[in-house]
Every structure is written in structure tokens, then in C-alpha cells.
C-alpha positions in Angstrom: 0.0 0.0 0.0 2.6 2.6 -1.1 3.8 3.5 2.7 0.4 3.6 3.9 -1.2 1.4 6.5 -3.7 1.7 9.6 -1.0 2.4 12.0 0.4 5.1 10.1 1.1 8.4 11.7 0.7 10.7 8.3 2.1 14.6 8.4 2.8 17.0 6.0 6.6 17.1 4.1 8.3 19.7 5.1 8.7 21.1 2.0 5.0 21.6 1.7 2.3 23.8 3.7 -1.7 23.4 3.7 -3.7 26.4 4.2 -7.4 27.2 3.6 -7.0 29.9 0.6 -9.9 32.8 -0.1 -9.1 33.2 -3.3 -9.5 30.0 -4.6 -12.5 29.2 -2.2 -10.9 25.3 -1.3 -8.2 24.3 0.9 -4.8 24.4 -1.2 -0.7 22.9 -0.9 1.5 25.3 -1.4 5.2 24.4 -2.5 8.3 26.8 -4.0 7.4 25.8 -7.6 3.6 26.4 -7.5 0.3 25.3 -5.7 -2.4 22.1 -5.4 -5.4 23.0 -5.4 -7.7 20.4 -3.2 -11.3 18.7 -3.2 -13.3 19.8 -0.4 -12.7 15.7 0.6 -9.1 15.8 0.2 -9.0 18.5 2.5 -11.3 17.2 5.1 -8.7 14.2 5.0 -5.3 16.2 4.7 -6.0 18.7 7.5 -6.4 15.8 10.2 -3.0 14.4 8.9 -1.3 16.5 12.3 1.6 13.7 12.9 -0.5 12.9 15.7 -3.5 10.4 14.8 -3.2 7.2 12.7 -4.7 6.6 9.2 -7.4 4.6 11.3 -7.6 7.4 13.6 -8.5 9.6 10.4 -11.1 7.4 9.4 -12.9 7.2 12.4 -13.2 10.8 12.9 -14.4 11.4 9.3 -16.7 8.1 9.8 -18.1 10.8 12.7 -18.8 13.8 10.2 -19.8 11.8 7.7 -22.0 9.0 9.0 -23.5 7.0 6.1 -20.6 6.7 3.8 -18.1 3.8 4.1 -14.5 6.4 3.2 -11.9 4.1 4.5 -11.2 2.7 1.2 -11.0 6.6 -0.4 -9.4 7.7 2.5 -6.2 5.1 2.2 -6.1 5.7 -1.6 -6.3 9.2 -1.2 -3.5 8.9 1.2 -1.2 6.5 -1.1 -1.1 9.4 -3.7 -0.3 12.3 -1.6 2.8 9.8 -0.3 3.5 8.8 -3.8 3.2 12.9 -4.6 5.6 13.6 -1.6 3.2 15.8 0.4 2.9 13.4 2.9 5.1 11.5 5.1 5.0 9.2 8.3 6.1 8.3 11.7 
């Protein structure tokens, strides 16, 4: 699963910082060559990715907001390709 598992403690690289930008109405990663902009979902996901909660951790809290959708399966893909991308990384 590309460096991704239940256990996994996700936080953003270094090189990389999430913020919420007005102008662009959507959560957004900024980086020296340019900027991501992000699904309202993917940011729901990447903004609980603190270093301090698992993947499972992640899930359960957006299991909380969002009651009658099964996300695990998103979530962990989600979270493979912002590891493959870089923006993530764990402990």
C-alpha cells in the first residue's frame, strides 16, 4: 500500500504547507514551484493528517462527520497518492 497502512502516523513534508486559501474558495498545498489545489474531501482528509493520529484514527473521525458513507477505502487511496506525490510522510 505505497507507505500507507492503519497504523500510520501521516504529516505534512516539510517542504510543503496546507492552508485554507480565499481566493481559490478550497483548501490548497502550497510548495516553491507552485500550488495544489484540493477537493473539499481531500482536505477534510489532509488537514487531520497533524503527525499525531493514525490513518485509522482519520477514518474514524471522518466516519463521525460523515455518518452514512463507508470512506476508508477513499481515505487510504487518497493517502497513497499524496505519499507517492511527496506531500505526505509518516512516523
Amino acid at each position: 500500500m505505497a507507505g500507507i497502512e492503519e497504523l500510520s502516523i501521516p504529516f505534512l513534508a516539510p517542504s510543503f504547507r496546507f492552508q485554507w486559501e480565499e481566493v481559490q474558495n478550497c483548501f490548497v498545498i502550497l510548495y516553491p514551484e507552485g500550488m495544489v489545489k484540493l477537493s473539499a474531501s481531500a482536505g477534510e482528509i489532509l488537514r487531520r493528517c497533524d503527525g499525531q493520529r493514525s490513518v485509522g484514527a482519520i477514518i474514524d473521525d471522518l466516519k463521525q462527520q460523515f455518518p452514512d458513507h463507508d470512506l476508508g477505502p477513499d481515505v487510504k487511496k487518497f493517502l497513497e497518492e499524496a505519499h507517492e506525490h511527496g506531500w505526505i510522510r509518516n512516523r
